[in-house]
Every structure is written in C-alpha cells, then in structure tokens.
SEZATOR-908649 format. One line per 8 residues: number of its first residue (from 1); their letters; for each residue x, z, y of N, C-alpha, C. Coordinates in steps of 0.001 Angstrom, whole numbers, plus 524288, in hexadecimal, padded with zeros to 5 digits. Each point is the difference from the previous one (the first is absolute). Example, Ala and Ser with C-alpha at 12.3 -4.5 7.8 and 13.67 -1.06 7.14 Angstrom:
# residues 2
1) AS) 83386:81E78:7E9C6:7FC86:80000:804A6:80384:80000:804B0; 7FEA2:7FD30:8041A:80334:8003C:804A6:7FCFE:802DA:80442
***
This chain:
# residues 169
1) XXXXXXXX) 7C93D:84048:849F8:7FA7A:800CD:7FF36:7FD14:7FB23:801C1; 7FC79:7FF85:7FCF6:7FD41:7FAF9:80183:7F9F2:801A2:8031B; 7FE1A:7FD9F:80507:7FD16:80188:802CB:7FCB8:7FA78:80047; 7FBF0:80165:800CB:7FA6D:7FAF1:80355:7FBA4:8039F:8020E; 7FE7C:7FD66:8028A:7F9E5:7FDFF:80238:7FD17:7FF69:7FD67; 7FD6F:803E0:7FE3B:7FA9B:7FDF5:7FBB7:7FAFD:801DC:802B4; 7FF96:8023B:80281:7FBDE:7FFA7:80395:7FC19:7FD5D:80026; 7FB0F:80011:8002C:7FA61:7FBD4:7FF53:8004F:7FCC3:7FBAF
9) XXXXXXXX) 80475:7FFFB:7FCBD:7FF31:7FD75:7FB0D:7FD61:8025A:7FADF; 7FC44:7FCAF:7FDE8:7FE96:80184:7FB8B:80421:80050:7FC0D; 800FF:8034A:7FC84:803C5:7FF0E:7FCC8:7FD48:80312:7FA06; 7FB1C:80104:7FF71:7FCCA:8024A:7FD05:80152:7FC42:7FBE8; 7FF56:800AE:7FB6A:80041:7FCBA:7F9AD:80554:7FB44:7FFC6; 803D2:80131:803F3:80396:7FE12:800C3:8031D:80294:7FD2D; 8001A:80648:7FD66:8059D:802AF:7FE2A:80366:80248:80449; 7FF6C:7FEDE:80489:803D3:800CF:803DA:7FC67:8055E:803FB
17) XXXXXXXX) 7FC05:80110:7FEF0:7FD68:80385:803EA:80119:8034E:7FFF6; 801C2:8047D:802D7:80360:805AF:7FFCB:8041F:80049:80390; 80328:804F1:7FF9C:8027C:80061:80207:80635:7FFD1:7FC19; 7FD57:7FC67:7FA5B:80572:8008E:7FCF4:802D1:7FA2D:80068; 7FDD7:7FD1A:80581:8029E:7FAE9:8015E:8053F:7FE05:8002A; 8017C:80525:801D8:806B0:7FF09:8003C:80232:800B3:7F835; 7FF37:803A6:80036:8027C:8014A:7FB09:7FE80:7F968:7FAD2; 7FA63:80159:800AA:7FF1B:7F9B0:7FCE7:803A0:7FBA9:8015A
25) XXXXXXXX) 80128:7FF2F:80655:80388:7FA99:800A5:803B2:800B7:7FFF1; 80323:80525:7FFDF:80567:801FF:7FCF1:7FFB6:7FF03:7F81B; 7FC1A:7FF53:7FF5C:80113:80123:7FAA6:7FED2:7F919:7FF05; 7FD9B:7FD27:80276:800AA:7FAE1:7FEF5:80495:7FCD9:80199; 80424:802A7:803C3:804FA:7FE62:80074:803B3:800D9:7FC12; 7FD09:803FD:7FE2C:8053B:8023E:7FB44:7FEF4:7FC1F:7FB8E; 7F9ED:7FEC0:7FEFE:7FF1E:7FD69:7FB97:801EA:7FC34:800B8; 8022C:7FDD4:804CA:800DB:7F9D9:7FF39:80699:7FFF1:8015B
33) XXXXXXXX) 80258:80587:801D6:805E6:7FF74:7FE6F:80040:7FF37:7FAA6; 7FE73:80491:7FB6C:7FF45:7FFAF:7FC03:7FF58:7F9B2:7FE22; 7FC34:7FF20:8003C:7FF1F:7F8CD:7FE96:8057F:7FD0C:7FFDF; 80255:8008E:8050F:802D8:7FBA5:802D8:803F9:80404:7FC5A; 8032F:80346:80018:802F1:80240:7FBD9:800AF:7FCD0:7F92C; 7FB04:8006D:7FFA3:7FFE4:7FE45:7FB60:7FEE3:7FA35:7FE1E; 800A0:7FC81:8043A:7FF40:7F92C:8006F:80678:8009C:802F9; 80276:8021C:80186:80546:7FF73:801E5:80411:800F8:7F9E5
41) XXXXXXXX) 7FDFB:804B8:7FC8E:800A0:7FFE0:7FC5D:80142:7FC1D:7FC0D; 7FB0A:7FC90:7FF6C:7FF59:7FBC8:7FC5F:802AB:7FC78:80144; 80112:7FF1C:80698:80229:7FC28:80089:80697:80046:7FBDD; 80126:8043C:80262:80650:7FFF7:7FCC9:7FF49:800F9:7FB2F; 7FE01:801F6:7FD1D:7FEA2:80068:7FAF1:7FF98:7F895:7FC0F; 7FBD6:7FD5B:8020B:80046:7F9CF:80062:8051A:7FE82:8019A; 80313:80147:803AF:80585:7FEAC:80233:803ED:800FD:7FA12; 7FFA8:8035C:7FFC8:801FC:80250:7FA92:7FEAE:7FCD1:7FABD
49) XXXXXXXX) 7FC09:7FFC3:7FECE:7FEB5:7FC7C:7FBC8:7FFF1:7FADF:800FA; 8011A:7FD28:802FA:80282:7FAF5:801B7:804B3:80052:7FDFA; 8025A:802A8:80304:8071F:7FF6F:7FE6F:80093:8014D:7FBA8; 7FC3E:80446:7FCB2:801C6:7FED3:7F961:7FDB6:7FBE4:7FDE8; 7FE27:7FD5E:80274:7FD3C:7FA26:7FE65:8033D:7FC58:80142; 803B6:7FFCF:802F8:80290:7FC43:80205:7FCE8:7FBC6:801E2; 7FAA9:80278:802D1:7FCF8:7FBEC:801C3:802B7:7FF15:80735; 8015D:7FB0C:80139:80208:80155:80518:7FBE1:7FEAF:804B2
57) XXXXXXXX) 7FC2F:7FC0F:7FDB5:7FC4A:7FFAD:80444:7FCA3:80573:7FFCA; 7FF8E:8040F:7FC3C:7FBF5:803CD:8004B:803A3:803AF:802D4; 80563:80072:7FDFF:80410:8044A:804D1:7FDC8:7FDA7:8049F; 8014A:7FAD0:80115:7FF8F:7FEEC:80766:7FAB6:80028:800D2; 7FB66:7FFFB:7FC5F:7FAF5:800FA:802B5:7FE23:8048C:80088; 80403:80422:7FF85:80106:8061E:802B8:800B4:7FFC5:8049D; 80292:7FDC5:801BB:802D8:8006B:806DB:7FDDF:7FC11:803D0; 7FDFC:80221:80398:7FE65:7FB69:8041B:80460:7FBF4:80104
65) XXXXXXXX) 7FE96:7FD01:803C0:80161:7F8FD:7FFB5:80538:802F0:80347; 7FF5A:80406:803E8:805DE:7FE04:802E2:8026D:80671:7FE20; 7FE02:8040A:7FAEB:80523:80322:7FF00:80507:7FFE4:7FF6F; 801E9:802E3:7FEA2:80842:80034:7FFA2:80057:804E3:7FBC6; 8047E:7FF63:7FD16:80252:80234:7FE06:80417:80046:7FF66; 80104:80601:7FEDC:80664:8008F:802AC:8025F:80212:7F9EF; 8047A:7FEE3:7FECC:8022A:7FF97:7F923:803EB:801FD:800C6; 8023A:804B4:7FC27:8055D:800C9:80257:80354:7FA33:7FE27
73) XXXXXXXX) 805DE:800C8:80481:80256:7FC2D:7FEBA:7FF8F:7FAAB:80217; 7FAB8:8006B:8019C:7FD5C:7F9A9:7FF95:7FD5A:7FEBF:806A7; 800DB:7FB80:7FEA2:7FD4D:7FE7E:8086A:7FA4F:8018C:7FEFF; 7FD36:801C0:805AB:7FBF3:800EB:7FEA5:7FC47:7FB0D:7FEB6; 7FC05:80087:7FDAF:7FDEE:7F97F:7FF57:7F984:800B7:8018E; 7FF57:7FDE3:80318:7FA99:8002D:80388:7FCE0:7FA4F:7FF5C; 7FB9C:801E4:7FE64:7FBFD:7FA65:80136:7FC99:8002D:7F956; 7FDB3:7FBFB:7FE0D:7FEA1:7FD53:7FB2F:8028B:7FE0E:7FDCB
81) XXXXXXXX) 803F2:7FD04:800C0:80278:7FB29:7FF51:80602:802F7:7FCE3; 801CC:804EB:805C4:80588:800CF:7FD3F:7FC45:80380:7FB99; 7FBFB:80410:7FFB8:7FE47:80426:7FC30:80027:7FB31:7FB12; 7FD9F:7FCC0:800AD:8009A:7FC2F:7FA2A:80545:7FF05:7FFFE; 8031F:7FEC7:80198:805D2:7FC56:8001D:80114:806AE:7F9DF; 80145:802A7:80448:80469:80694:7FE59:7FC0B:80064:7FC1A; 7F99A:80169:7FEC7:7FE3A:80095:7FA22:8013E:7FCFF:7FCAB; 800B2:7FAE9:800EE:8022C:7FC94:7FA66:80368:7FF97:7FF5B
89) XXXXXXXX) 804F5:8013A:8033A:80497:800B2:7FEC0:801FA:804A7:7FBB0; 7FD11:803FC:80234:7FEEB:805F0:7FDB5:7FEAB:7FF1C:7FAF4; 7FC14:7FCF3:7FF38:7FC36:80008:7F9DE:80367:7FC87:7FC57; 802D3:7FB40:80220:802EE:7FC9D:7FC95:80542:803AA:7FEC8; 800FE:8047B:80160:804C6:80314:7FD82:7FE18:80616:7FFFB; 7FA04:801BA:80008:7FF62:80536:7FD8F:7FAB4:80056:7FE9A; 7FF76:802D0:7FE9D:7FA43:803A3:7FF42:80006:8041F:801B6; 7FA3E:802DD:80300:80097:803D2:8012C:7FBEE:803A3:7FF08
97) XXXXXXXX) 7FFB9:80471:7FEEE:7FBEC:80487:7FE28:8004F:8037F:80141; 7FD57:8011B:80343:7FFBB:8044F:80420:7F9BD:802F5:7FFF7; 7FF5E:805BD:7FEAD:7FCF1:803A6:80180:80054:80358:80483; 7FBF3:7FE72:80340:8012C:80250:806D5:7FEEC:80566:7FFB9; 80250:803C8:802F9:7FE23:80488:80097:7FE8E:80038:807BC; 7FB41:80238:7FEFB:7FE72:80018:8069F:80237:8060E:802FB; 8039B:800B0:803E2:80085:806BF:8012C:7FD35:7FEED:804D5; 80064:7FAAC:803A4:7FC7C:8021E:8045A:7FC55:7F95B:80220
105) XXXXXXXX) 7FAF3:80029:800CE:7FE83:7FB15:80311:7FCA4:80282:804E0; 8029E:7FE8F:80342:7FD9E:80025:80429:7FCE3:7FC76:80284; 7FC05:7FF9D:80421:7FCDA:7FD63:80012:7FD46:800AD:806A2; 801F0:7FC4B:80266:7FCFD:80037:806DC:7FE5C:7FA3B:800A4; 7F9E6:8014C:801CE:7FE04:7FAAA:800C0:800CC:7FBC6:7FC79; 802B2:7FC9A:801DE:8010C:7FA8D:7FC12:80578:80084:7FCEE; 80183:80318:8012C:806A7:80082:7FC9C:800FA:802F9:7FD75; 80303:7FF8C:7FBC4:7FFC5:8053A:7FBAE:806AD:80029:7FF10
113) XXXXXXXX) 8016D:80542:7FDB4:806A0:80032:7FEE8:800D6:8031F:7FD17; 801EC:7FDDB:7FBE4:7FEC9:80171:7FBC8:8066C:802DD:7FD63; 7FF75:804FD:7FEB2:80580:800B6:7FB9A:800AA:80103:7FB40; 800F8:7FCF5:7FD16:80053:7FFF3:7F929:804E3:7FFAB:7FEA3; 7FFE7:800DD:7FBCD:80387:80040:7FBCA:7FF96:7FC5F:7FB90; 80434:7FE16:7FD1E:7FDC4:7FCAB:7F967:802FF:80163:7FD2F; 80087:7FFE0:7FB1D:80401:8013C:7FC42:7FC4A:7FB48:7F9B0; 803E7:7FCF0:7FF5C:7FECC:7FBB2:7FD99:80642:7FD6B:7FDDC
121) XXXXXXXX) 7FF8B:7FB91:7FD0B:804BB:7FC94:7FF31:7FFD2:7FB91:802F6; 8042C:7FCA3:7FE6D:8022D:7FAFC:803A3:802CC:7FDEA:7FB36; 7FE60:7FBEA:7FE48:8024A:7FDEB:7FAA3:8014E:7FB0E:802BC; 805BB:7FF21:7FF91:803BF:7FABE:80016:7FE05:7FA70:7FB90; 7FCD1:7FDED:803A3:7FF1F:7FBF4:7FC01:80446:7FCE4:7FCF6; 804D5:7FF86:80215:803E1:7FCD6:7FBF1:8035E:80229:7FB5A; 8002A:805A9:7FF50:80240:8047E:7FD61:7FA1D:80180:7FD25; 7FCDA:801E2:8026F:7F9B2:802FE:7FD53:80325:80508:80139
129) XXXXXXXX) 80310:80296:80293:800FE:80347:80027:7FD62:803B8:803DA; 7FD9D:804A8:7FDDB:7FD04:80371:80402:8023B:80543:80189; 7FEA6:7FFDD:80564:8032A:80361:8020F:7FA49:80636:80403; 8010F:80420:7FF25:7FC6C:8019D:802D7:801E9:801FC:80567; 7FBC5:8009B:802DE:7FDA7:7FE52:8052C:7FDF0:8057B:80245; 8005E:80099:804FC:7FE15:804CF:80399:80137:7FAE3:804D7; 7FC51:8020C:80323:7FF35:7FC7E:80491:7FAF2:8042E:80409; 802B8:7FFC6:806C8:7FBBD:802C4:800E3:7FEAB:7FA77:804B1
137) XXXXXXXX) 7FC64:8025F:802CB:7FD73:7F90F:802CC:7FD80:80386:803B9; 80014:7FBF8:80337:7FD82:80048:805C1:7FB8F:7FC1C:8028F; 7FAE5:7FF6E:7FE29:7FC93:7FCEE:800C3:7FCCE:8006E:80535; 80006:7FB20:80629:7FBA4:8008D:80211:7FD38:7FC92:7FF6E; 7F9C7:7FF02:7FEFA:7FC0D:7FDDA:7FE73:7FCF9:7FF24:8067E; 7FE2D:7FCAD:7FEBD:7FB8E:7FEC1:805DE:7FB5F:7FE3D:7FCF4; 7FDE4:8002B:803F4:7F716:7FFF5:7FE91:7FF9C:7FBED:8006D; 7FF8A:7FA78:7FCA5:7FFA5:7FB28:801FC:7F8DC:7FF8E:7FEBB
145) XXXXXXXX) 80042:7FA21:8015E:7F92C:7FEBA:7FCC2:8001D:800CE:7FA4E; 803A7:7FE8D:7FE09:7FFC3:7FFEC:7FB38:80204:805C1:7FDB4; 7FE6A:80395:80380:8015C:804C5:7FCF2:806F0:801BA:80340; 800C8:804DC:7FB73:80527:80127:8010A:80542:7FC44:7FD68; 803B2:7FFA4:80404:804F4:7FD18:7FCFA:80478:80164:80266; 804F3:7FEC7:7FCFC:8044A:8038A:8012E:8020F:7FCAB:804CB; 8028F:802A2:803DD:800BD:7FD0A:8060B:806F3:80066:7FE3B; 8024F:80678:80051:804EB:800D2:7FDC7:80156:80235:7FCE0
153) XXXXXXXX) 80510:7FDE1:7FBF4:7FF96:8025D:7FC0C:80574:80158:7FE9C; 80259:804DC:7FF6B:80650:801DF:800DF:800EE:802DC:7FA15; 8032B:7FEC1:7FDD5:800D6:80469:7FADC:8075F:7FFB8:7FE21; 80089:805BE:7FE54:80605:7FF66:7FDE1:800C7:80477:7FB58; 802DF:7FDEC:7FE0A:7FFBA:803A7:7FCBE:80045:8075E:7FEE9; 7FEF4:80186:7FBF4:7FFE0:80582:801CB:80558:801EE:7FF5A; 8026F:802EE:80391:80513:8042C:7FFAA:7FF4D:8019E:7FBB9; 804D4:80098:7FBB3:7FEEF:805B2:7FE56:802F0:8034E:8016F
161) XXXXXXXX) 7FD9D:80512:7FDAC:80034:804C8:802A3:8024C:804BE:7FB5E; 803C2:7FDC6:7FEE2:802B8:804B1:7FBEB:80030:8062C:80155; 7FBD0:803FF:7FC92:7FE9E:803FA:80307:7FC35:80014:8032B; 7FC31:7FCBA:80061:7FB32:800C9:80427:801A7:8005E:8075B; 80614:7FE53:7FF9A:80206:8021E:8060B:7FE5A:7FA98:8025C; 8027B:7FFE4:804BF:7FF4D:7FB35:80462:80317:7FE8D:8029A; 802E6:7FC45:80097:802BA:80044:8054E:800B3:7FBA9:8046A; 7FF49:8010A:80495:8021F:7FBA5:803BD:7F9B3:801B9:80188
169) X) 7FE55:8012E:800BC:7FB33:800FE:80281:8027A:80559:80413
***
C-alpha cells in the first residue's frame, strides 16, 4: 500500500484531491508497467527484424555495450565487439526469420525478463536450403538512457514432444 502526508497541502484542481490517492498512484504504476511491457516488447520485436535483415549493426544496437549471449554449443560472447564478431559470422552462412511469441515479461524497476518463443526458418546461404525453426529464448533487458536494451540473451531450441508428454523435468 502506498501511504503520505498530505496534510496542509492544497491539492484542489490538481486531480489528486480525495481520498482515491492511493488507488490513482496504483493505477499510474500499472500504466507505466504496461508502457515499459510494451517498449520491452519492441525492443525484441526490432531484435527480430534485424536478424531477418541480416542487419548486424541494428542486431547489436539491441543490446547494451557490455551484454552476453549464451548459444547453444557456443562460448558465451559478451561485449559489442564479440556481438558483431558471432553476427557476421552468423549472416555470412544463414538467414534468419523468426516470429516471437511473448508467454511471459516481467518487469521490476529497471530490468525486465522476458519469455518467448519463435517459430520461423534459417536458410543456409551456400545450399538456399530452408529448414524450419522453433526456438524458445530467454531475454534480460535493462533501462538504459537510451531506452530499453537486451543485457542477456539465452535461447535453444525447442524439444519435441511426441504426444504432448515431457520429460527430464
């Protein structure tokens, strides 16, 4: 619950006079999870349409200067420098097309964590051969000046699940 001191203050033609103070600054927190939801959104969404662009400076101008990403298979690669090295390596032998699905973003203060899904192709540039794609991802984002950007970024491919069952969980 959120509490103050309003006492001897005018708060007349302000919107805020009453006793519906709390509830109003509950509902302006929500509006601005909401917000930050949906600019955490765009960010990966833009993340996404980069990599079917094979644009690599617009992928790395997703992720702040000192993120990491972790690949299956692959060392993790942290900074600007390796995120460009591993995108152009990536783009000179694929393409990629990916539609994100969002199941959860969470959101405290300056950090957001995000869980999606994609299902898209990955076409072998030396064959043209296309292959389809399920991928689920693990995004945390931080509040920079310049907005939201991805801090870590984890993804592997999806199990399948012959029969809807599960296992090893």
């Amino acid at each position: 619950m959120i509490s103050s001191d309003l006492e001897g203050i005018d708060l007349e033609g302000t919107g805020l006079e009453g006793t519906g103070l709390e509830s109003q600054v509950a509902g302006w927190a929500a509006d601005a999870i909401i917000d930050d939801a949906a600019a955490v959104r765009t960010v990966i969404e833009a993340f996404g349409d980069r990599l079917a662009a094979a644009d690599v400076a617009g992928v790395v101008s997703q992720f702040t200067g000192s993120a990491a990403a972790m690949q299956p298979s692959l060392e993790t690669v942290v900074g600007s420098r390796q995120l460009t090295a591993t995108y152009d390596g990536a783009f000179e032998n694929m393409r990629l097309d990916f539609a994100f699905q969002f199941d959860d973003i969470t959101i405290h203060v300056d950090l957001a964590a995000v869980r999606a899904t994609s299902h898209g192709t990955i076409t072998i540039c030396a064959t043209g051969e296309t292959q389809p794609a399920r991928l689920r991802h693990l995004f945390v984002l931080e509040r920079t000046g310049a907005g939201w950007k991805i801090a870590q970024y984890m993804y592997q491919r999806m199990p399948e699940q012959p029969g809807g069952g599960c296992s090893g969980i």
